[in-house]
N, C-alpha and C positions, 0 to 999 in steps of 0.2 A: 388520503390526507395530503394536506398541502405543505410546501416548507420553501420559505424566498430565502434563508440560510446559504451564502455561499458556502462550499464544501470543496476539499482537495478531490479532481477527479481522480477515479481509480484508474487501472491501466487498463484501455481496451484489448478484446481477447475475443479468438472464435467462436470463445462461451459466451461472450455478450449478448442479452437480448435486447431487439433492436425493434422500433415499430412496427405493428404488421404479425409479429411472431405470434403465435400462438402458446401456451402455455394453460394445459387442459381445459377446462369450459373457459378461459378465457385469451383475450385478444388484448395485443398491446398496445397503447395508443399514441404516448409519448414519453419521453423521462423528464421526469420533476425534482428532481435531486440526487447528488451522490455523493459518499466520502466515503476513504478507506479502498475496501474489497466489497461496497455494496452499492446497486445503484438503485435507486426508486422511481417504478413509472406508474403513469396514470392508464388502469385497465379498466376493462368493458368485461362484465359477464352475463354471457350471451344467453345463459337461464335464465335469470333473476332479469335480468333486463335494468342493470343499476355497472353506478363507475365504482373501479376498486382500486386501492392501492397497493403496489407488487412490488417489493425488495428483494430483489437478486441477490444471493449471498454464494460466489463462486468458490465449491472446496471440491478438494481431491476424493479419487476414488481409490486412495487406500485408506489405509486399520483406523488413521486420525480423522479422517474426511468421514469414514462412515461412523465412527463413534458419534462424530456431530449431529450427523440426520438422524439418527436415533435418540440423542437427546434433544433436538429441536422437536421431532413428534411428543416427545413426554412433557415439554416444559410448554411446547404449544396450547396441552391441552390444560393445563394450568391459566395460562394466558386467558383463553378463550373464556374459561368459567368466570375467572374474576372480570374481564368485562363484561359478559352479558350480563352479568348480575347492577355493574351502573353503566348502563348504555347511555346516560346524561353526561355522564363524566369520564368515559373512559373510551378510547377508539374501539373498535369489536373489532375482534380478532376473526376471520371468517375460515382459514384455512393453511395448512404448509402442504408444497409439493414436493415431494422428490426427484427431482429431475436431471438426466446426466449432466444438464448446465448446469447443476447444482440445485441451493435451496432456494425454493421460491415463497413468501411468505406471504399469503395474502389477508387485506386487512379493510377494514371501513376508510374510503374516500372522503377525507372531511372538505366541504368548499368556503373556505377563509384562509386567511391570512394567518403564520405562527407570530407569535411573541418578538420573536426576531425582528421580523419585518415591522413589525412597529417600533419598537428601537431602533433601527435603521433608518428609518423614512422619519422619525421624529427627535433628535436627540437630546431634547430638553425634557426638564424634568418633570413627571407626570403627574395628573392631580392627584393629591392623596386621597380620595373618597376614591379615582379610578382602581388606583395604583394597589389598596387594600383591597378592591372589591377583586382586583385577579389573585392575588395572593391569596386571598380568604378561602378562594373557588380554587384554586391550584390546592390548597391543606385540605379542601373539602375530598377532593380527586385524590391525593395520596392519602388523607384517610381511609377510603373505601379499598386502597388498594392494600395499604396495610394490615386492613381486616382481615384480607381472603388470603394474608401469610405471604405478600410478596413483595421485593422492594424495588424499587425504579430503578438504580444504581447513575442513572445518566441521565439526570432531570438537569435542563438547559432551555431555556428559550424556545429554540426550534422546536422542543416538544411539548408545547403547551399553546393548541389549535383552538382559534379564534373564529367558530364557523359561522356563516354571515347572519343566518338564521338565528342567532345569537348562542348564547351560553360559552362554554371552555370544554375543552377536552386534552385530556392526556394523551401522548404517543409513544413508541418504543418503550413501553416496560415488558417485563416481564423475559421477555427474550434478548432483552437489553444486554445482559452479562454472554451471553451466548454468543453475541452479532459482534461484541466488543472482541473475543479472542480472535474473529478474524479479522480485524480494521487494525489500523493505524492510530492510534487517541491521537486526535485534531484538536487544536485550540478551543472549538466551541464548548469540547467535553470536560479538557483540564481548568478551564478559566473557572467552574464552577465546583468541581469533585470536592468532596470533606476526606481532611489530611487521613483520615484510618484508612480508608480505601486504596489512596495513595501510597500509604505506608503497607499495603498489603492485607490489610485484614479484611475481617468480613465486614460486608453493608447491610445496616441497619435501618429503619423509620427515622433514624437521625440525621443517619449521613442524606439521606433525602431531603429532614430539614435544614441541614447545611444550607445544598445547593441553594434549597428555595432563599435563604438568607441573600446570598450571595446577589440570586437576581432580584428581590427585595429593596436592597441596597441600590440595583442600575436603575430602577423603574424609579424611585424616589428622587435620585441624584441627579437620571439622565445622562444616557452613555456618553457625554461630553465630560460631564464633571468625573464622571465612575473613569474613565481612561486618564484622566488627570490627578484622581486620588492615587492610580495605579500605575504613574509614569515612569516609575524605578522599574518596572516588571513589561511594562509595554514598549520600551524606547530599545529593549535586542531585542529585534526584528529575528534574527536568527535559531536565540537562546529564547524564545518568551516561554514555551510547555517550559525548558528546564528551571525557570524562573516561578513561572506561577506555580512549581511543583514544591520548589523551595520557600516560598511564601506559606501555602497550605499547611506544610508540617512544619514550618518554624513557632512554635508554642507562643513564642513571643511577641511575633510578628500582630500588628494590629492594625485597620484601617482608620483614618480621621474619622471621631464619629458624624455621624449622618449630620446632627444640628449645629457642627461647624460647615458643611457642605454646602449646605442648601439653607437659606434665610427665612425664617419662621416656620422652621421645622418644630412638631411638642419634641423635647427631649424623650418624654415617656415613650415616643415613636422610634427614635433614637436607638435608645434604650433597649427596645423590644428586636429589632435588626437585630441590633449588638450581641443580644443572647442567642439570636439564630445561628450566628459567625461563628462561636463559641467554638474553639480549637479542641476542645475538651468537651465529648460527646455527653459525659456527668454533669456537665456547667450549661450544658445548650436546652434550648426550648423542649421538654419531652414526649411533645405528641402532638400528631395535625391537630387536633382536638384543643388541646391547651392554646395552642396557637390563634386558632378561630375565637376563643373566648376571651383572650388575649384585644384581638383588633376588635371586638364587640365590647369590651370597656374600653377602650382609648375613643370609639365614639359616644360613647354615654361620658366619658371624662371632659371630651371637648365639647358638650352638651348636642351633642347629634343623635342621644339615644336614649335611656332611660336613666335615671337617677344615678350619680356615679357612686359604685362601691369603693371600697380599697383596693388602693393598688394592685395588678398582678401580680402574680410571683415571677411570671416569663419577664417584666419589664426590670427586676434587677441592675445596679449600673454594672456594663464588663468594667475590664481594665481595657484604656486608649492608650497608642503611641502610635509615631509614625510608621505608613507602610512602608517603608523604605528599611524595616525590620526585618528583611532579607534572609532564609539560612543563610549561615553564613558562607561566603567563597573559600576552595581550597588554598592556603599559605603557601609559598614558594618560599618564606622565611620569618623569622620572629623580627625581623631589625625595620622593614618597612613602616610598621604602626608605631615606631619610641615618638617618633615625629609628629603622626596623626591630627594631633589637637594643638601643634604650635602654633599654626599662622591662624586659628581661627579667633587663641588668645589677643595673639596684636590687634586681629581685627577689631575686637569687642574696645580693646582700646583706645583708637581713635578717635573716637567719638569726645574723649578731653582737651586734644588738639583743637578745636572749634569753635569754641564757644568763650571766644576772648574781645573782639573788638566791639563789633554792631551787629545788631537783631540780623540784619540783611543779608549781611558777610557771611552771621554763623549759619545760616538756612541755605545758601549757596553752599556753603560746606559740609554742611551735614547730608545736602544732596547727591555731591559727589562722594561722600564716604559711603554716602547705601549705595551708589552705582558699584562703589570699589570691592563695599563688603558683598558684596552678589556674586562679582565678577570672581574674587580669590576665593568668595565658598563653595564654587561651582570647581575651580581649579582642584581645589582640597581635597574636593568629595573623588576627585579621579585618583588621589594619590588613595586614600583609602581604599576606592575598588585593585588597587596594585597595577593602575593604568599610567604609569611612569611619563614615557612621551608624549603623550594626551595631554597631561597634565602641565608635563614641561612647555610645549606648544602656547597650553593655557593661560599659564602666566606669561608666557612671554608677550601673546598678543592683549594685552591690560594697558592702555595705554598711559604712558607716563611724561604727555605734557602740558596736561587742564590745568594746573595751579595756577591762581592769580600772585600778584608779587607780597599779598600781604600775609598769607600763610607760605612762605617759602620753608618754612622749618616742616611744615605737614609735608610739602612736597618730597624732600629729602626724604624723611621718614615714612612715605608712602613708595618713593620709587626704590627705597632700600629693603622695603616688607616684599614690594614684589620680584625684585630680583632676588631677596632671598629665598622667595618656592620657587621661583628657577633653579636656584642650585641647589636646594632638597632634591627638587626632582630629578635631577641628572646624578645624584649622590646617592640615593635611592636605587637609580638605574643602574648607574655602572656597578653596586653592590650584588644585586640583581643579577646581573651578569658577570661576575665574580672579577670584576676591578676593581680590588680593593685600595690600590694607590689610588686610582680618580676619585673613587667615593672620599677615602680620606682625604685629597685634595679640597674636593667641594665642598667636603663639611665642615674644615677650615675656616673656605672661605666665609663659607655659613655663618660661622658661629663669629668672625672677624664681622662679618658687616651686622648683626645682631646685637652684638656687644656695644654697640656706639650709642644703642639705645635704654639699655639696660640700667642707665641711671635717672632714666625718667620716670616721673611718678604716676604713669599712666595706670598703670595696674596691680595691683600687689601679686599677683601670677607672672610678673613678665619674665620672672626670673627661670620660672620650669623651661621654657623654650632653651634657654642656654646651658642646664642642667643636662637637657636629652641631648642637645648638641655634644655636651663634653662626654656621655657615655656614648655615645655613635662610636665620636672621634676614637674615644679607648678601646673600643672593640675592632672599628678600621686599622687603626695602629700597627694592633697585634696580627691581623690578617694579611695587612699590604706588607709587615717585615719578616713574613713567610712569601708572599710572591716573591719580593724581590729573590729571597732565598732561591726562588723556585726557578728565578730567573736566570738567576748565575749558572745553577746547574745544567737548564738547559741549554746554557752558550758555552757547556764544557762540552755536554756530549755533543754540540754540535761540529766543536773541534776536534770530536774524537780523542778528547780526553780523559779515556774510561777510569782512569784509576781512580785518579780525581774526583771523577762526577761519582764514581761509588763511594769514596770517602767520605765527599759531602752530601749526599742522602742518607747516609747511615751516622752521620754528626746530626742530621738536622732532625731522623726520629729520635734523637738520644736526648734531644734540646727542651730541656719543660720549660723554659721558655715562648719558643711557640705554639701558636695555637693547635689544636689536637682537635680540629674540628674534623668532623666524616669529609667534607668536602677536600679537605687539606692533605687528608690521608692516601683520599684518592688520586690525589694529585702526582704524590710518591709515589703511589705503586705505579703509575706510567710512565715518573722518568725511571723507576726501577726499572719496565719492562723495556723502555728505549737502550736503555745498558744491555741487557742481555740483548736483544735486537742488535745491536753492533759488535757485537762480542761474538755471537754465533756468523757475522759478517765476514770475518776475518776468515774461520773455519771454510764457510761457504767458497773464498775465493782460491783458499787450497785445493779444495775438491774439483772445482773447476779446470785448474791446472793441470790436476792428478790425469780425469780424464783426455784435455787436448792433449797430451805426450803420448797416452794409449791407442788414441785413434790416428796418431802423426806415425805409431810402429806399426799399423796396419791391425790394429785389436780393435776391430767397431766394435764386435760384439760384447769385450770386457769393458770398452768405455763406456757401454749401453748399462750392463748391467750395475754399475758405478754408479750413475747417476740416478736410474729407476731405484735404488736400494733404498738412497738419498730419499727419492720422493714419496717413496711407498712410507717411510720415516715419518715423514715430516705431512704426510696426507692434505690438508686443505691449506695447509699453510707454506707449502712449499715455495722455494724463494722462486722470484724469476726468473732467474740467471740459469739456473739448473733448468727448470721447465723449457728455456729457450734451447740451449745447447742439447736438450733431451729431444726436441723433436727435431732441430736439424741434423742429429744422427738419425735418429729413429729414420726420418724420411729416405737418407742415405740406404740405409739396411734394406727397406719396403721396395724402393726401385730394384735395389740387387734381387730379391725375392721373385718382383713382378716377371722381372728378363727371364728370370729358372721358368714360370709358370707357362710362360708364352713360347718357350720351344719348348717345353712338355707338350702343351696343347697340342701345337704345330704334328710334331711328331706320332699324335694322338688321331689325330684328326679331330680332335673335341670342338666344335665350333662353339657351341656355346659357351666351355670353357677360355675359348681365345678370344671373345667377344668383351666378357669379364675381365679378363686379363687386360688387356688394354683398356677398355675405360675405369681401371683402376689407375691404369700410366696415365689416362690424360689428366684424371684427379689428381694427380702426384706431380706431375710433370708433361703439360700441356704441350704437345707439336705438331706442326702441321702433319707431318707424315703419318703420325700417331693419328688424326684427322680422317686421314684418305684410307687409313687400313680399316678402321672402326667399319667407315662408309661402303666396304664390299662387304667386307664380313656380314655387316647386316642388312645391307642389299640379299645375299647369296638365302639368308635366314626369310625372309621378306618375302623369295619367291616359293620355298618349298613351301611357307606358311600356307601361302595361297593355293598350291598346289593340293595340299590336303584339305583345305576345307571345301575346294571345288571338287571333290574327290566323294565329301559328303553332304553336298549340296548346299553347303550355304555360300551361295553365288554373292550375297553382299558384301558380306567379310570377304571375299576373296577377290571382287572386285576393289574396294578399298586400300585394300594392301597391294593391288598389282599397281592403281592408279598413282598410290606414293613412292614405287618404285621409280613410276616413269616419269615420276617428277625428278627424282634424282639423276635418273638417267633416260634420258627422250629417246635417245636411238638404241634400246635394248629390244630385238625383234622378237624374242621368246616372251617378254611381257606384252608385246603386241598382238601376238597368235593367242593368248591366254587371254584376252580382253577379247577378242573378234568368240572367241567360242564357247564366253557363258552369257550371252546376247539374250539367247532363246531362253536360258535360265532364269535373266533378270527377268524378263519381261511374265515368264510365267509367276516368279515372286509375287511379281507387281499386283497383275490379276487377282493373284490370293489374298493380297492384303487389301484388294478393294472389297473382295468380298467379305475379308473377316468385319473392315467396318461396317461394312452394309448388315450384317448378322448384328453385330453392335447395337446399329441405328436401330433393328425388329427391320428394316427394308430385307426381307428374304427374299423376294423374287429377283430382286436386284443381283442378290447373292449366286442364287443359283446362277444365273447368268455368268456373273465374274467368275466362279469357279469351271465353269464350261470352258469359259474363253483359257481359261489357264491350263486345261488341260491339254489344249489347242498347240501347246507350245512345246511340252515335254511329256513325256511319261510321269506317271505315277504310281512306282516301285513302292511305297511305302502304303498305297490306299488312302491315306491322310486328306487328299482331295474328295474323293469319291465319300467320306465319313465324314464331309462339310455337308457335300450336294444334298445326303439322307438326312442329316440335323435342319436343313436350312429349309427341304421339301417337309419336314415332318411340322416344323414351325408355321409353313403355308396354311396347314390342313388343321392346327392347336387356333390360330388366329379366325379362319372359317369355321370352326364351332365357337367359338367365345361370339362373334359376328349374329352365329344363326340363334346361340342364348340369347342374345339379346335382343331378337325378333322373337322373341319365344316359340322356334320353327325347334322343337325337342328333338322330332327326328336325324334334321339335315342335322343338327349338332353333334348326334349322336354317333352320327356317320363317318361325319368329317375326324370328330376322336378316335373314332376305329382306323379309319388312314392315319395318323396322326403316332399312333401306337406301331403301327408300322413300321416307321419311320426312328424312333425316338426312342431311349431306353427311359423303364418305369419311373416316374419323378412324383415328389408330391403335387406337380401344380397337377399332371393327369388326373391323379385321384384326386385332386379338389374337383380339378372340370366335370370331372363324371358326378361327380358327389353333387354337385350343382345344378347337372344335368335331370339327373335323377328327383333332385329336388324340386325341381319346376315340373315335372311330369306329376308327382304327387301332387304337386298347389295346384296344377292345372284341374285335377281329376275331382278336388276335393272341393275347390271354387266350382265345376261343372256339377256336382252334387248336389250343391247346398246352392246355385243356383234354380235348381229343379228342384229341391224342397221349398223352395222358394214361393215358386210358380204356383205351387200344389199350396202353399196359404198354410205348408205345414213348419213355423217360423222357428217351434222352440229347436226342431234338426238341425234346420237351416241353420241357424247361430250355432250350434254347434261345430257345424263341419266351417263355420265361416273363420271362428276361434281357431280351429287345428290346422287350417291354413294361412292363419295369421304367424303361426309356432314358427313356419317356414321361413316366410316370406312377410314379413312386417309392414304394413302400407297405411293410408289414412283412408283409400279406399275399401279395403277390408273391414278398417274399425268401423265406417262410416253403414256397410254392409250388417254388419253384427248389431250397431244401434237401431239400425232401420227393424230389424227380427226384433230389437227390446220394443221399438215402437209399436209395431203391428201386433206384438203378445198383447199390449197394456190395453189396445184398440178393444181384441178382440174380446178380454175381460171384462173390459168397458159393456159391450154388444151384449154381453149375455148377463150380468150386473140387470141394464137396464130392459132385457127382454124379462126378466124376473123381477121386475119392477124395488130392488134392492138400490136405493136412490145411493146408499152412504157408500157402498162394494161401489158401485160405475163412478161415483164422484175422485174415489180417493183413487183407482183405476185412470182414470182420466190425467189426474193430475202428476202421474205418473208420465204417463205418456208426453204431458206436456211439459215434462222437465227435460227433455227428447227434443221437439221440435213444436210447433203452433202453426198449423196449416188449417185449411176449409174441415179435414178430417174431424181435425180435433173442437173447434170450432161448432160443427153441425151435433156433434155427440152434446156438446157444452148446453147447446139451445134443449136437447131434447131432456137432458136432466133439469134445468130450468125451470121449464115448462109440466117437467111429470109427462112426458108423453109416452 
């Protein structure tokens, strides 16, 4: 199957299969789609001689990864049955593999174009005779599917295959829910899903007909208008899934009907969409079925069919409102929406402002009031979403200096509407962000520049704008004369005025007065905790003192413990002061410690303990000389190393180690003599290691060689060489039988394996060799047999012995040998048929023989029953 559906690529992986791969009888040929953790290529199976479609679904090989491949085998064969039963309408499912790249699922190759791809390549709206005849055949395809008890769960565009040959088919059902646990849900899936599914429950024949609603609605509208009915949910690029997720299950939420959309839409077409959308799976269209008989009266309605009956019942009118019915967004606070509807009120009244002098003048003005009403309902709409600075931005860029000189009073009262959602906005915001003086500031001025017009008789509503205003204001009030409160406090404790600042926290919880809001309280408990924080300050700077006088009489170790007591105390929250004075003692203490360790050592002769010892000093206290000591110490370390590992033969470590000595020190003659005298050692390494690769590469003769040369150079105490030369000689004489099998020379084969055994201890490739070996001597013996039963014209043997050497050795010349025996039996029944003058026995004989082969044979017998000779 085919799909021009862009998809998120999945991440590439060593499990990827990639052109060329093989994946059991079939071969890969290229990839044609992917999203998620699945990718889909276009295969070849090399049975069938036909293209097939192959979805890689990469999962683990533990307890959760093999549960899957065990229910992908059980719902496969589900799959499977319900399409072959409408191989018209439904892709055939042909096979799942299990394979350590995972699942492979293979499926009918459709050649067309999906659904997608015509949405895409077309985005205007489709004829409606087209546009119902997919739909119709889309309800025909999930009828048949819902018959055999199964439901799509992920019916979209892309899966609904347009093959060139004509008709429609379905794709990805059935294993749909399975493929889904291991993908990412991508846009193409959420754009379309029915709110149950998304809200977790199970999917039904409905939520099926959801979807199809959904794409119902693109096909008619045309993905230009469908992405503009749905520009509240298309326009975050970022949020669109969380969006289109909160559309779906918003109950309320509705799209424009279809016959505001699109111009000479029937309503009844409308209508019949409308009831697919249905939020409510009880209210929605209830079966492919109804559906199909549904679009067969709306063309007998519009007279394209047969006499119209009464109305459907699927054509019912829904309930309409706008999409922009959103779930709703989480609240950050109740005070942002008192506002809401205030500037949209002035708007609606401007329109009395206008219409006073001349036709010309009022039409010039009413023009610029739609530009203005557009401009501040688009502002609005951001104070709604609780997009503050957007919003404030918004109005500010509204430009405020189009008026002509003879509505100057409009101008006024237009440049004062718009700078009044300036200062909503920034009043909004700074509440928002819990400045309650600026909010109450701006709301002020709000309600001051508001009030100038409040005695106008533009609207009998104009008065609520100033109403919300003065309840902002009363609520700001009480908040900003708890900052200030809050403020005072904290320029006490700033001055470390604890007494004070605890007085007036414990005045201000007593105060019913102010507000008792959660946010307000929290506020308290912080300067409470800034009190205690300076309070335990004071303590802090005692104890610091306590310890410098302990360490100034020569007590590290009580000033130590002084301050550790402290910190073990006070665990993650220990002050810094302590934590700092705690390690520049401690560090004091650690050097005295290090010194004890290092004439212990000394006196020890412990070098590795002296070696530790000082790079603990130079961690602690870095010097040169500390530098230079390290540098013999582990010089001195450096050479025994070497000494013993050339001691047990590993000349590379030991070269290694001599070679960084004498980088450190050029003129050390003892690492010079030790360098001159594992020469003969490297070089023998060397040797070995060309031979191990050469064993590697199967070049054994090579091998042996290299291992000769190496022993050329030293002894070989341990045998280890000498038990290459045997493995590498015995692989000589394994490689010259497998050689002389394959010339079918049994003997030499057999020979060369008996050297070979020799050489090599028992393995199973031996016993295959022999086993094989063995093998060809039977095929030989029994092909030599039935050869010579052959000759002798005695054919039913022949095929006999030609069959039990086919058991062996499986050829086409074998089978070819065995047909020729069926040919010559049917001849020779034929021959004696017709020596018995039995015309029916030698005809039906004959015709045997000729379902075999058609030669002069067959031919010459044909003319003599003919004829009756």
């Amino acid at each position: 199957m085919t799909d021009a559906t862009p998809h998120p690529s999945p991440a590439i992986t060593s499990l990827t299969a990639k052109a060329g791969d093989k994946v059991d009888n079939y071969t890969i040929m290229e990839q044609i789609g992917a999203g998620g953790t699945a990718i889909v290529f276009r295969g070849h199976d090399h049975v069938l001689n036909r293209d097939v479609a192959i979805k890689q679904i990469v999962v683990g090989r533990d307890e959760a990864g093999e549960e899957l491949r065990q229910r992908a085998l059980t719902e496969a064969k589900m799959h499977k049955r319900a399409a072959a039963a409408n191989p018209r309408l439904l892709v055939q499912y042909i096979d799942t593999i299990n394979d350590t790249r995972g699942l492979f699922l293979i499926s009918e190759y459709v050649d067309g174009p999906s659904l997608e791809w015509r949405l895409q390549s077309d985005p205007k709206p489709m004829n409606q005779r087209d546009a119902l005849g997919i739909i119709a055949a889309t309800a025909k395809a999930l009828g048949a599917l819902h018959q055999s008890g199964m439901v799509h769960r992920d019916l979209k565009p892309s899966n609904i295959l347009m093959p060139r040959d004509g008709g429609l088919k379905l794709a990805d059902f059935g294993l749909a829910s399975l493929v889904a646990e291991q993908q990412t849900m991508d846009l193409g899936s959420v754009r379309y899903m029915a709110p149950e599914v998304l809200q977790g429950q199970p999917a039904t024949p409905r939520s099926d007909l959801y979807s199809l609603g959904m794409i119902a609605y693109e096909l008619l509208a045309g993905r230009e208008r469908f992405n503009e009915a749905f520009r509240t949910i298309l326009r975050d690029q970022r949020n669109q899934s969380m969006r289109w997720v909160k559309w779906h299950t918003n109950m309320r939420a509705k799209v424009a009907s279809l016959d505001q959309v699109v111009d000479g839409l029937p309503a009844s077409l409308a209508q019949l969409v409308a009831r697919l959308m249905e939020k409510d799976p009880a209210r929605r269209v209830g079966s492919a079925e109804e559906l199909i008989e549904a679009i067969r009266m709306h063309f007998v309605q519009t007279g394209q069919g047969e006499s119209a009956p009464s109305t459907h019942a699927a054509m019912s009118t829904p309930v309409i409102s706008d999409v922009s019915q959103t779930a709703a967004l989480p609240q950050r606070s109740k005070l942002p929406m008192i506002l809401g509807a205030t500037l949209l009120i002035w708007v609606l009244a401007i329109g009395g402002f206008f219409f006073l002098k001349n036709q010309q003048q009022a039409e010039e003005a009413a023009n610029r009031t739609a530009s203005l009403i557009t401009a501040i309902e688009s502002a609005d709409r951001l104070i709604s979403d609780l997009q503050y600075v957007e919003a404030r931005d918004a109005f500010a860029q509204i430009p405020l200096d189009h008026a002509t000189e003879f509505d100057a009073n409009n101008r006024r009262y237009r440049d004062d509407l718009v700078e009044a959602g300036v200062l909503k906005a920034e009043a909004l915001l700074a509440a928002d962000q819990h400045d309650y003086i600026t909010a109450l500031n701006k709301s002020r001025e709000y309600q001051k520049r508001m009030s100038r017009w409040s005695p106008q008789p533009v609207s009998p509503r104009t008065s609520m704008s100033l109403i919300n205003a003065k309840k902002l204001i009363e609520e700001y009030d009480t908040r900003a004369a708890f900052q200030e409160l809050a403020n005072e406090i904290q320029a006490m404790l700033d001055a470390r005025k604890l007494d004070s600042a605890i007085e007036a926290i414990r005045r201000t919880r007593n105060n019913s007065t102010v507000n008792t809001a959660e946010a307000d309280i929290r506020k308290l408990d912080e300067l409470e905790k800034q009190y205690e924080s300076l309070l335990g300050d004071e303590r802090i700077l005692e104890l610091l003192a306590s310890a410098k006088k302990l360490d100034e009489s020569g007590e590290l170790s009580d000033a130590i413990a002084l301050l550790d007591a402290e910190a073990q105390k006070s665990g993650d929250n220990v002050d810094e002061r302590v934590s700092n004075l705690l390690g520049v003692l401690n560090k004091r203490f650690l050097i005295n410690s290090i010194n004890q360790r290092i004439e212990n050592a000394q006196n020890a002769n412990d070098r590795a303990e002296l070696l530790a010892a000082y790079k603990e000093m130079q961690r602690i206290q870095p010097t040169q000389s500390v530098d230079v000591r390290i540098n013999e110490i582990e010089i001195g370390m450096m050479i025994e190393e070497a000494e013993t590992a050339l001691a047990d033969g590993l000349t590379e470590k030991a070269q290694q180690l001599l070679l960084a000595v004498q980088q450190r020190d050029p003129k050390n003659a003892q690492v010079s003599r030790m360098l001159g005298s594992i020469e003969d050692a490297k070089k023998m390494a060397q040797a070995v290691r060309l031979g191990d690769q050469s064993m590697a590469d199967r070049e054994y003769t090579e091998a042996i060689k290299q291992y000769k040369l190496a022993l050329s150079f030293g002894a070989d105490p341990s045998g280890s060489v000498a038990g290459k030369i045997r493995e590498a000689t015995g692989q000589v004489h394994m490689a010259a039988s497998e050689s002389a099998l394959a010339n079918s020379d049994v003997e030499k084969a057999d020979s060369e394996l008996r050297a070979a055994r020799e050489n090599l201890d028992s393995s199973a490739a031996i016993d295959d060799l022999q086993a094989r070996i063995d093998n060809l001597r039977s095929y030989t013996v029994l092909v030599g047999e039935a050869d010579a039963l052959f000759a002798k014209e005695d054919y039913g043997r022949a095929k006999l012995k030609y069959l039990k050497a086919a058991e062996i050795f499986d050829s086409a010349k074998i089978r070819e040998q065995a047909r020729e025996c069926d040919f010559m039996i049917w001849l020779d029944l034929c021959d004696r048929a017709i020596k018995v003058r039995d015309w029916e026995a030698a005809e039906s004989a004959l015709k045997r023989a000729e379902e075999i082969k058609i030669n002069d044979q067959t031919k010459s017998r044909l003319e003599k029953i003919q004829n009756r000779i």
